[in-house]
N, C-alpha and C positions, 0 to 999 in steps of 0.2 A: 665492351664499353664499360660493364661494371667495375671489370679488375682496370680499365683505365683511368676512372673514377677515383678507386680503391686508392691508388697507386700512387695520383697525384696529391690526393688530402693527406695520405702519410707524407712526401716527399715535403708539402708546402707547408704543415702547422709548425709551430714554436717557435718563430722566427725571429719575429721582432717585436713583441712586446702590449700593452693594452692597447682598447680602442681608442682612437681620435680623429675628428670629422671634420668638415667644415659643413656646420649644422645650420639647417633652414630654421629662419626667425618664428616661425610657428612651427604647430606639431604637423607636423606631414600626413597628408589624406590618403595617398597614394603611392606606396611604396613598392620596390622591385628587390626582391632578395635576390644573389648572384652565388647566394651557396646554400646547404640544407641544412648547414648547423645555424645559418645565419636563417632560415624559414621558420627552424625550431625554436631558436631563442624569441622573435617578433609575436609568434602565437603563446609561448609564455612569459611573455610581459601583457598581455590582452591586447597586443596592435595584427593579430592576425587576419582580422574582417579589414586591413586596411592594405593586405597584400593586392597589386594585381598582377605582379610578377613575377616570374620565379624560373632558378636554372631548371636542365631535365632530371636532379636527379634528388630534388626534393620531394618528399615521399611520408613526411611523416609532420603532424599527424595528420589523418586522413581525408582532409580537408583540404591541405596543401595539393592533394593530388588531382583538383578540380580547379587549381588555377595557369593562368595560361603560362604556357612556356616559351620562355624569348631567350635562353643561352643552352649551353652544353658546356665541357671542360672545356672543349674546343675554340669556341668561337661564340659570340653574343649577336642574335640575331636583331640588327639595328631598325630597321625597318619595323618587327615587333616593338622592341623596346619603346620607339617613340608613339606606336598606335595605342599602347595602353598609357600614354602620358603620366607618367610616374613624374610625382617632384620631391620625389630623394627614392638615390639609390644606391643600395646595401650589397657591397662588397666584402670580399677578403682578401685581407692585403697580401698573404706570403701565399696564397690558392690562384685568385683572379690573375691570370698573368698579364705582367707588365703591357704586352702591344694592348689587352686589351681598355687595360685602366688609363690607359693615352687618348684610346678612340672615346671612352665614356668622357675623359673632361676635355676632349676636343668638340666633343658636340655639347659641350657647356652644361652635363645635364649636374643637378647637386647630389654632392658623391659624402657618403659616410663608409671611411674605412674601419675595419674591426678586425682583430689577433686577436687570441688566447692561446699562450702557450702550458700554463699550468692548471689544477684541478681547481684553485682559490679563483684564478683568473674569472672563470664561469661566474661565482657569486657577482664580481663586478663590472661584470660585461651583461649581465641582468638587470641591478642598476643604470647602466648608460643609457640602454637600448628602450630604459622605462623614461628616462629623461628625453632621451631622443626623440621618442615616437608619442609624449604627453600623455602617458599612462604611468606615470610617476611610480604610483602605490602599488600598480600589481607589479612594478617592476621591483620596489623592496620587499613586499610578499615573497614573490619568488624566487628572489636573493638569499631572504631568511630562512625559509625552507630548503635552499639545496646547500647553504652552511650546514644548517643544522644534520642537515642526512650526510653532509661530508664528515661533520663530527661525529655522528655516530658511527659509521664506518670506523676512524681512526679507531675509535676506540674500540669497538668491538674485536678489530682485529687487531690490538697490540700482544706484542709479545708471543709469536707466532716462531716457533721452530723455521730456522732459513734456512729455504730452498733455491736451489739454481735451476733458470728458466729461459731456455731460447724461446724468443718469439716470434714467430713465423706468419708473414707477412701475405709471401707468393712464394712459390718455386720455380718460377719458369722464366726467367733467374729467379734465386731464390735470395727473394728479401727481408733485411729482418730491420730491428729497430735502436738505436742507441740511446745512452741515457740521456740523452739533450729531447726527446721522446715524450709525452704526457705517461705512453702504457711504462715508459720505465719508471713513473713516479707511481703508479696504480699498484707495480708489481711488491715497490716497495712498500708502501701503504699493508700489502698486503702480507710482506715478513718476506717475500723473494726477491734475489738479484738479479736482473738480467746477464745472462753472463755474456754479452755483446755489449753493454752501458760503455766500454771503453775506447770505442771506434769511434772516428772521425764523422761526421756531417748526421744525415740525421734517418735514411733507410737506406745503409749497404747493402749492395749485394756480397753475399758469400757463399763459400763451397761446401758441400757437405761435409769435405774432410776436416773442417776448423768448427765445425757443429761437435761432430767426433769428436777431437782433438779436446773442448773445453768439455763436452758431455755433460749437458748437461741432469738434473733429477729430473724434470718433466719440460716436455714440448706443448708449446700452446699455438694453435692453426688459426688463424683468423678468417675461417671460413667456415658453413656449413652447409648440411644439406650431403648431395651427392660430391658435388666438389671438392668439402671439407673433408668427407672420409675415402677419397682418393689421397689425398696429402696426408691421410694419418697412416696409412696405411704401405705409403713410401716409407717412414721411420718405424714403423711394426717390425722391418726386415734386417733392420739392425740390430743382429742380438747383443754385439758390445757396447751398444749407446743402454746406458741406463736408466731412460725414462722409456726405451723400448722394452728393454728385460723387466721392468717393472710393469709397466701398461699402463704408464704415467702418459699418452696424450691425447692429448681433449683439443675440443672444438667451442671455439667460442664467436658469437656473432662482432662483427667487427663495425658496425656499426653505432654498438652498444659503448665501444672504446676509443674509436678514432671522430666521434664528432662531438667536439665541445659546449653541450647542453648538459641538463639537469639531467636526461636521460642517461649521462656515466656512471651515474651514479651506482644503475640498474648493471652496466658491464661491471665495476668497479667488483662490486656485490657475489658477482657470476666469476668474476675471477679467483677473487678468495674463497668462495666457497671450493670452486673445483680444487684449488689449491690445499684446500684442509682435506679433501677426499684426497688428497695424494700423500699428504700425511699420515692419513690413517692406510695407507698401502691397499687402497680401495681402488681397484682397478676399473676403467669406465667400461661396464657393459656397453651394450650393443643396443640398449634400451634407450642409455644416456646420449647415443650420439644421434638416434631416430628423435627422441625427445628436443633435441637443440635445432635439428632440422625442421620439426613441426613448430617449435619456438619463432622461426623464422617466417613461415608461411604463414602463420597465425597473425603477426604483428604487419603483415602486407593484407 
């Protein structure tokens, strides 16, 4: 369920563009979020004591995990939905899929849809959601705050020696990301190319042999834990891939990267750092990958 989770937030982000609703004439008391980036941003504008809905796989912050759940990727549980009487409900437009965004405004409920497909997007999908939900100021607060940590990132990491980087999504097919992708703009933020940015739509699947074939300097696995260092551990046995001979790959929480909150900031951060350890031809101990694992259980 998680890598199906996983799988459809990469396939549905960047799609179409910012948010826009058809918004309730007051601030809404009772809100139902329909995705976890869309739980994350509502508790950082201060409208999160106004959630009583939420899909199954919001999780963060820890608060969210105490309210009830009426959806899944799958399917939205109608029946729920109407017993916690929500009057506005918080979608995602290229996530929520279409039958089900038919049945929400078939049953006449008031729908605000929301995108973000780039890292700027987030500062202004802060502001909305603070207009939306009539918590205006902490919604420019924490607009101004994830500008500013986004500028600081640019800067700190400009002018960063360029590295080529597949990024590894799943293996089973094995998916990765193209530059139409937020983590393609993340990677360049942080001085690397993706060396897949050039493929068509927005998570192909490809072969190992076209991994090979561009070789990249380091593999990044968007998995941790036990999981993750099964997948690094498939690319360890390639000695002619060069971020194998090197022991250029790492594990990074994908969570941290694939949901469009303030909290990218934190993957953003995690990636360039791992990225200058590969500069410096710092191979990741066995420490580092227990460490990112532990990083994982700690923030559940």
């Amino acid at each position: 369920m998680v890598r199906s989770f996983v799988l459809s937030a990469v396939f549905a982000a960047a799609l179409l563009g910012p948010a826009c609703a058809r918004r309730a004439a007051a601030a809404p008391a009772r809100i139902v979020s329909l995705s976890p980036h869309i739980t994350e941003l509502l508790f950082a504008v201060g409208a999160g004591d106004r959630i009583v809905g939420v899909d199954s796989y919001s999780d963060y912050p820890a608060q969210a995990r105490r309210i009830q759940r009426v959806a899944d990727v799958f399917a939205i549980d109608m029946e729920r939905l109407v017993t916690v009487r929500p009057d506005l409900v918080v979608y995602w437009k290229s996530g929520t899929p279409m039958r089900q965004q038919d049945q929400l405004k078939a049953m006449g409920f008031n729908l605000y849809g929301t995108e973000q497909r780039h890292l700027a997007d987030i500062g202004s999908a802060l502001l909305d959601f603070g207009r939306m939900a009539g918590t205006e100021a902490q919604g420019r607060q924490a607009a101004t705050q994830y500008e500013a940590g986004l500028q600081v990132l640019r800067t700190r990491y400009a002018d960063r020696a360029p590295l080529s980087v597949f990024y590894q999504v799943w293996d089973r097919p094995m998916y990765t990301l193209t530059g139409a992708h937020v983590v393609s703009e993340a990677l360049s933020l942080c001085g690397a190319r993706n060396v897949f940015a050039d493929l068509k739509g927005l998570a192909p699947v490809v072969e190992t042999e076209a991994v090979l074939a561009r070789n990249p300097d380091v593999v990044i696995i968007a998995a941790v834990g036990a999981e993750g260092e099964r997948q690094a551990r498939n690319w360890a046995s390639f000695a002619g891939l060069n971020a194998a001979r090197e022991h250029h790959i790492y594990l990074i929480d994908p969570d941290l990267l694939n949901r469009m909150t303030p909290r990218i900031l934190q993957g953003v951060d995690r990636l360039c750092r791992t990225l200058d350890q590969a500069r410096l031809r710092a191979p990741p101990a066995a420490a580092t990958l227990r460490d990112a694992a532990r990083a994982s259980v700690a923030r559940r």
